[in-house]
Legacy VTK file of the C-alpha trace (Angstrom):
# vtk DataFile Version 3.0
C-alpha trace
ASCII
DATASET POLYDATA
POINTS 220 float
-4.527 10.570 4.128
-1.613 8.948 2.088
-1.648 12.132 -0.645
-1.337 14.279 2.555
1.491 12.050 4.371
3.528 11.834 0.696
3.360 15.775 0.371
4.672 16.441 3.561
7.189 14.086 3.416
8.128 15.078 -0.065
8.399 18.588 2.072
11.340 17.075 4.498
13.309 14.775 2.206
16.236 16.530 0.752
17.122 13.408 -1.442
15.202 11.848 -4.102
15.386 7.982 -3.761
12.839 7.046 -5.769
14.555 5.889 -8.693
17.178 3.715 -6.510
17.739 -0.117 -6.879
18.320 -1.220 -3.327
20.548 -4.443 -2.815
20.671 -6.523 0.790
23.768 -6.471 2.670
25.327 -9.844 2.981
26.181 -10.677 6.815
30.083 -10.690 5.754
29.521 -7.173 5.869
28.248 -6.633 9.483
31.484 -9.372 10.229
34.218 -6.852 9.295
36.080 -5.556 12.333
35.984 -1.789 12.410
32.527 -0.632 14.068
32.960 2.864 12.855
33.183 2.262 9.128
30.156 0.184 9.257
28.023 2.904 11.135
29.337 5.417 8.612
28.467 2.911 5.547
24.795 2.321 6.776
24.745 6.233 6.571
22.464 6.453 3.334
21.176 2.577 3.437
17.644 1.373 3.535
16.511 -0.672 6.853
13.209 -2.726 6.486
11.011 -4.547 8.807
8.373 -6.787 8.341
6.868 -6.929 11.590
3.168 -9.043 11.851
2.545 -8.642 8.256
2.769 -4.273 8.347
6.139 -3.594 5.823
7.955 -0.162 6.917
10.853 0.909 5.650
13.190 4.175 5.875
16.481 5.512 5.111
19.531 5.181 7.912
20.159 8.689 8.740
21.845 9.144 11.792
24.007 5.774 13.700
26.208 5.543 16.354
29.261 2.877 16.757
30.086 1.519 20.346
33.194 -0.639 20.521
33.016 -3.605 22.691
35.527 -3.584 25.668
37.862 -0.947 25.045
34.713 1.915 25.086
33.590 3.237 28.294
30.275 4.143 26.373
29.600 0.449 25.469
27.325 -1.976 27.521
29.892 -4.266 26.882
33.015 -2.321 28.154
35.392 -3.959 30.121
34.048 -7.493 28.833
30.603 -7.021 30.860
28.275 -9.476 29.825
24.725 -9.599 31.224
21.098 -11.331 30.556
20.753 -8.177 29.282
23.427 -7.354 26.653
24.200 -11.073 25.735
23.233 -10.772 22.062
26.201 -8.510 21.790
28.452 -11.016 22.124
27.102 -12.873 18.691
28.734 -12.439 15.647
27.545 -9.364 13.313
24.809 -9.580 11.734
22.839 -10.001 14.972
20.314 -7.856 16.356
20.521 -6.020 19.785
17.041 -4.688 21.344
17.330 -3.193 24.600
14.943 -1.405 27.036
16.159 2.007 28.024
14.904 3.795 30.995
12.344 1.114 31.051
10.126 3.251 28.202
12.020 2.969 24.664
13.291 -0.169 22.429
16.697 0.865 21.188
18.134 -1.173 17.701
21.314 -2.222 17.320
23.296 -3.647 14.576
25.786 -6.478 16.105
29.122 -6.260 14.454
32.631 -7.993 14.027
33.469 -11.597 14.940
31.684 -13.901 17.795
32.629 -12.803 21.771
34.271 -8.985 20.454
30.847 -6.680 21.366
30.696 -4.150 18.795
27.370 -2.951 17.752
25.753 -0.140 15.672
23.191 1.893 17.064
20.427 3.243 14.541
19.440 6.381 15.874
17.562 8.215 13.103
15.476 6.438 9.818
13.691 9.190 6.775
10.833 7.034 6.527
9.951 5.753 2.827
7.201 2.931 2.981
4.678 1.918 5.484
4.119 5.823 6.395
0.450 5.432 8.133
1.619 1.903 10.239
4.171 3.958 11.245
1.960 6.947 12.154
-0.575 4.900 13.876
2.529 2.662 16.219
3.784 6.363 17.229
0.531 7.966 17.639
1.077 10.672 15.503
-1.603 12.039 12.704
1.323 13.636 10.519
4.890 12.649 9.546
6.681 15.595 11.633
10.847 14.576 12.309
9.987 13.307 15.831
8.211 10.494 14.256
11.403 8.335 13.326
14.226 10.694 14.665
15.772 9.225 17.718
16.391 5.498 18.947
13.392 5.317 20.640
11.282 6.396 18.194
12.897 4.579 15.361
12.238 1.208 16.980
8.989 1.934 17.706
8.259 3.128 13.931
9.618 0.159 12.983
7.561 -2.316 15.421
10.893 -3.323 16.825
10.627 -4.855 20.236
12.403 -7.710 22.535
11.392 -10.146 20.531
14.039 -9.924 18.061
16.628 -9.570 20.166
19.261 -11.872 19.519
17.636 -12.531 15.910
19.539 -12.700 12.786
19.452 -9.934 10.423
18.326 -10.208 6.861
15.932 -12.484 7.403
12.277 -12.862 7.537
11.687 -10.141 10.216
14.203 -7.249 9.043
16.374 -6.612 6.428
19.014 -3.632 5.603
19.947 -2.924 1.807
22.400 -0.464 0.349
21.773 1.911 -2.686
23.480 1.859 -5.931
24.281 5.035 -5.523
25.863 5.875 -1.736
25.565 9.275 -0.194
28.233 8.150 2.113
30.180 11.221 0.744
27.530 13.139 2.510
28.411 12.446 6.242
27.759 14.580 9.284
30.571 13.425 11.680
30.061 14.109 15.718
30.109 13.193 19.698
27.427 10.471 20.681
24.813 11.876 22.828
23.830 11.260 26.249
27.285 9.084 27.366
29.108 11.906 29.482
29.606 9.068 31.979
31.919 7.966 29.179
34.804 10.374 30.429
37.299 10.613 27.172
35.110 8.238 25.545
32.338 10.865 25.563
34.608 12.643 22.847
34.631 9.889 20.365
33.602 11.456 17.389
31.354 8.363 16.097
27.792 9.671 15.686
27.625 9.830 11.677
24.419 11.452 10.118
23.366 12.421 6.734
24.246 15.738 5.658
21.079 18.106 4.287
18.778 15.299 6.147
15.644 16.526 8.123
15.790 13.551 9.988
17.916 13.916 12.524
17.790 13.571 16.375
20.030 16.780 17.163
22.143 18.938 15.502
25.567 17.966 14.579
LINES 1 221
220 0 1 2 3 4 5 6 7 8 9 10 11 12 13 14 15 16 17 18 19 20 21 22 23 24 25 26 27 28 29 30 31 32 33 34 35 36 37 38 39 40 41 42 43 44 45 46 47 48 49 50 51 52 53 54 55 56 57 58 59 60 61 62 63 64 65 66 67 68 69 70 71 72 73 74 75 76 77 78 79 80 81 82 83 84 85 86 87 88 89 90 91 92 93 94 95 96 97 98 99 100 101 102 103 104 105 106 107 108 109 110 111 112 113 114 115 116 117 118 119 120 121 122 123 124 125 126 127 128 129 130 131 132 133 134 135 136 137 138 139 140 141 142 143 144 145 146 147 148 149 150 151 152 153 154 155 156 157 158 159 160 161 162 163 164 165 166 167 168 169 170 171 172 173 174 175 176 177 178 179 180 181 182 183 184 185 186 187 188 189 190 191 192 193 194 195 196 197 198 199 200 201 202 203 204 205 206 207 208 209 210 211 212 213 214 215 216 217 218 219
């Protein structure tokens, strides 16, 4: 099964990362203050979660920024502050699970200082480790795109659920690491999807993917 999971993924990767020394992020990095540099940075980075002793990992390929009060799109927008999207008010470096449509975990990547609401969402992963734990949470018998392409499905690929909500990244639990070698150059710039409500904010070009990648939710 793993010879026939590493061939086909060998199939949809346009990059080679083998070879690449990956290095964690230090939370300064999540603190800095402008949401749509960091989404296009973690364009090309590694995201890991160890989730009840099962290690997956996969390359960041597609994110989306969302920027706290001043963004119709954000859950936070006009200083809004729920139960529901509390950890957004934390200081980057947080994590942000929420329950869309009452079916799909979606990840998020807190960002800038303590009360400000910007967050990351990870929309897409190229999965690199943990290939049949991530088959058997999805349900799937082959590594086809849908498998980590789209929030939904990244979270669950990952095992990412309420419980780390509010939890601090690069710990135990999940960890995100950049290359030595970026392919930040590489960027697919475009509208978010599904925030038409957004009016003008709908038209914020901050969906960043990775250029050449397979895995990705939707066309840029």
């Amino acid at each position: 099964m793993l010879k026939l999971v590493n061939r086909l993924l060998k199939k949809l990767s346009f990059y080679n990362f083998k070879d690449q020394h990956f290095t964690l992020l230090p939370i300064s990095f999540f603190e800095g203050n402008d949401v749509t540099e960091i989404a296009k940075y973690l364009i090309s980075c590694v995201i890991v979660s160890d989730i009840g002793g099962k290690r997956t990992a996969g390359i960041i390929t597609e994110t989306e920024a969302y920027s706290g009060f001043n963004d119709k799109a954000s859950h936070a927008f006009q200083q809004r502050r729920t139960t529901r999207n509390e950890a957004m008010f934390l200081s980057g470096g947080h994590i942000y699970v929420y329950l869309c449509y009452g079916l799909h975990y979606m990840l998020n990547i807190v960002t800038n200082q303590e009360y400000f609401a910007d967050a990351v969402l990870i929309r897409s992963i190229e999965p690199i480790e943990g290939i049949e734990v991530m088959l058997e949470r999805r349900k799937k018998e082959k590594p086809q795109r849908n498998l980590s392409c789209g929030p939904g499905n990244v979270a669950q690929a990952l095992g990412i659920t309420l419980s780390l909500n509010k939890k601090r990244l690069q710990e135990k639990s999940i960890g995100i690491y950049q290359l030595d070698n970026s392919l930040t150059s590489l960027l697919l710039v475009g509208k978010r999807i599904g925030v038409e409500y957004a009016e003008e904010d709908s038209l914020k070009l901050w969906r960043f993917g990775l250029k050449n990648s397979a895995w990705l939710s939707k066309p840029f």
